[in-house]
C-alpha positions in Angstrom: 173.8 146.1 111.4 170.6 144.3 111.0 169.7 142.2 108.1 166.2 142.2 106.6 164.1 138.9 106.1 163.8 139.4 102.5 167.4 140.2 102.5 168.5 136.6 104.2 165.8 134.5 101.9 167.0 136.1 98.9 170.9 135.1 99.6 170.3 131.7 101.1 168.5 130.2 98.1 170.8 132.5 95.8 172.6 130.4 92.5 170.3 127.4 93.8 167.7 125.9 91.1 164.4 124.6 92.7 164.6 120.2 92.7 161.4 118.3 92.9 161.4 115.8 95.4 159.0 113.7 93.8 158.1 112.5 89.9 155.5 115.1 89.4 154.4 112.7 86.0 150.6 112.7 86.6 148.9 109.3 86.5 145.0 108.2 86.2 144.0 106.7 90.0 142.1 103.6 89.5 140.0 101.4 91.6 141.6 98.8 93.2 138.9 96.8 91.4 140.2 97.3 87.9 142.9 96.0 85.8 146.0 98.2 85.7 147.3 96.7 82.8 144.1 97.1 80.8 143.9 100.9 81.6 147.7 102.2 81.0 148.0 103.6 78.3 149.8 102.1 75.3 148.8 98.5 76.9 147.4 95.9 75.1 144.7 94.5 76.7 145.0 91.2 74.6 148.2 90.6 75.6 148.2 91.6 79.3 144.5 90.5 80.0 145.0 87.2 82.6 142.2 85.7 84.3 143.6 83.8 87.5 140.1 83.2 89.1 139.8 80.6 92.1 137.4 78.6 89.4 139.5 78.3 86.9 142.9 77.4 88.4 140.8 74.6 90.2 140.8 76.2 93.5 137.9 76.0 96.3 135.7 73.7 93.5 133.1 72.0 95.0 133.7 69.1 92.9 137.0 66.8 93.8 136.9 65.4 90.1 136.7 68.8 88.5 140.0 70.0 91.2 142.0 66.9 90.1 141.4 67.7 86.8 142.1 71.8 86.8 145.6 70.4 89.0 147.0 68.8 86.3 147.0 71.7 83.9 150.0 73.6 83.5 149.8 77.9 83.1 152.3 79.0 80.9 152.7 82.7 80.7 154.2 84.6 77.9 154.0 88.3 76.7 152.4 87.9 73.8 149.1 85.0 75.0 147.8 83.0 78.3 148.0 79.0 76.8 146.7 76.0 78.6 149.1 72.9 78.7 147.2 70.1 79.0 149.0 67.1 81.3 147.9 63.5 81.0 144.9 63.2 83.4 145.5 61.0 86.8 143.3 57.7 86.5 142.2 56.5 89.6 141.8 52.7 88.6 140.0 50.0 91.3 141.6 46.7 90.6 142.6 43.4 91.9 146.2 42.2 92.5 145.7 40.1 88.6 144.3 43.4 86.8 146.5 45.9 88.7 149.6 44.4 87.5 147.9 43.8 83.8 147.1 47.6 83.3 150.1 49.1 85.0 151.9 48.1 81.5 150.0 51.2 80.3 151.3 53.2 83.2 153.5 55.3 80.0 150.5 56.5 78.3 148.5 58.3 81.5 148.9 58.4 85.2 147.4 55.6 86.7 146.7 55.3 90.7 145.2 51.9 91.5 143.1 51.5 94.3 143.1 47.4 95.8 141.7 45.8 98.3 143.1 42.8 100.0 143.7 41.1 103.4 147.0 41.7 105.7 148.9 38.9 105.2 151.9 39.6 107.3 152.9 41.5 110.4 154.4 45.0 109.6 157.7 45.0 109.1 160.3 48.5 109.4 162.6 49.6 107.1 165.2 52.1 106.1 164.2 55.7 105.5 160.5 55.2 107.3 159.2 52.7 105.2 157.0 49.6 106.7 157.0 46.7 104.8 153.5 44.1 104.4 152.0 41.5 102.5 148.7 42.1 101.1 146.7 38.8 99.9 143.8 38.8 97.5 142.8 35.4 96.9 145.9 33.5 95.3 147.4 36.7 94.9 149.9 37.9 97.4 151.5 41.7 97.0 154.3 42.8 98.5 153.9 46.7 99.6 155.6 49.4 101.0 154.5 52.7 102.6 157.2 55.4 104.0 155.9 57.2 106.6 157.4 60.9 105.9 154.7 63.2 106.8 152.1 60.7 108.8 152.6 57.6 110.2 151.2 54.3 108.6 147.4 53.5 110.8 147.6 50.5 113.0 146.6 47.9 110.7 145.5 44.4 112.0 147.0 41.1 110.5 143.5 39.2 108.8 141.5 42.3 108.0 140.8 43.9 104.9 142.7 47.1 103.8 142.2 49.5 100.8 145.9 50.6 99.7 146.3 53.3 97.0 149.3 53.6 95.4 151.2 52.4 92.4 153.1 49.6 91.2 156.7 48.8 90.4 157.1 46.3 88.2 161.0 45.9 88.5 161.0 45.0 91.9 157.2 43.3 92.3 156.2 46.0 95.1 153.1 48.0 95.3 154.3 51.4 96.5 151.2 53.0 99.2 150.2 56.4 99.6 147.1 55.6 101.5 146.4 52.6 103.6 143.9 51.8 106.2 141.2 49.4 106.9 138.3 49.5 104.1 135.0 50.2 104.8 132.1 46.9 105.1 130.5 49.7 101.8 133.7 49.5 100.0 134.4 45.9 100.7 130.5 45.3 99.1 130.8 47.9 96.3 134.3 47.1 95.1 133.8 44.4 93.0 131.4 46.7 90.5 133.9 49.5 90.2 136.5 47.1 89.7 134.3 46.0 86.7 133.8 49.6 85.3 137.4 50.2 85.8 138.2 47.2 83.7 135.8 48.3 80.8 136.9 52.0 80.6 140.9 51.0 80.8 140.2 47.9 77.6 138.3 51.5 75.8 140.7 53.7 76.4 143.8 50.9 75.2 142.0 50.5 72.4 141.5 54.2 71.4 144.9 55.0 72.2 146.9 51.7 70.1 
């Protein structure tokens, strides 16, 4: 006997209910331009509303001073508000051996980096975990410094010249701790003296703002 069509439909979807296979909730489409948290509904854009441009997280500025400064702000996010924590800025300060050690008592108040020029008094000397050891001498002054060489090797630096270290200073154990070493420029050796002079006057302002 020969079953109709309608016949076999009816009995194979028979005590069966129809499922979705998909959330058939409708929802606006916007542009990938837009904000989807400013245009769901029940949102509040106040609280939802974040800004992360390149500009203002300090990214791809043409200015380095404006980048270091926009780096050392901390986002902190919450549901309710978008706050700005502001860090102590980093102070780049160009000193001799005498004033670097003088101003790094302030090192608890702001960040201080110190930028000194002197001339290689010593051969270079290796150490444990990377780190190459060297005198610098600036006048009577001799420093003792250190630079570990963890993701570039220290520049071949000649006994007599004059170097530009960057770094900072460790009182406890008299040793000027490099992140940047390599023979200064003839500019830098003739300009340094000047900017060691504004650094002195805008450290003795700030001391005396912050007491």
């Amino acid at each position: 006997m020969k079953r109709s069509l309608a016949d076999t439909s009816a009995r194979s979807t028979a005590g069966c209910l129809p499922v979705p296979l998909f959330n058939q909730k409708k929802r606006n489409r916007q542009p990938f331009t837009s904000n989807p948290l400013q245009n769901e509904p029940g949102t509040s854009s106040g609280t939802w509303t974040y800004n992360f441009s390149a500009t203002s997280l300090g990214w791809g500025t043409a200015n380095p001073e404006v980048a270091a400064t926009e780096s050392s702000k901390q986002w902190v996010v919450s549901s309710s508000q978008l706050k700005m924590k502001e860090k102590p800025n980093l102070r780049i300060i160009s000193a001799v051996i005498e004033s670097m050690k003088h101003w790094t008592q302030y090192a608890h108040k702001t960040a201080l980096l110190f930028e000194v020029l002197g001339t290689l008094d010593s051969a270079v000397a290796p150490g444990a975990y990377g780190a190459k050891y060297f005198l610098l001498r600036d006048g009577k002054e001799i420093l003792p410094c250190v630079f570990y060489e963890i993701d570039r090797d220290l520049p071949r630096l000649i006994r007599g010249r004059v170097h530009r270290c960057m770094g900072t200073y460790d009182t406890k154990w008299n040793l000027f701790k490099c992140v940047s070493v390599r023979p200064a420029t003839t500019q830098e050796q003739n300009t340094f003296q000047d900017f060691v002079k504004i650094a002195d006057v805008a450290m003795t302002a700030y001391v005396k703002n912050n007491e």
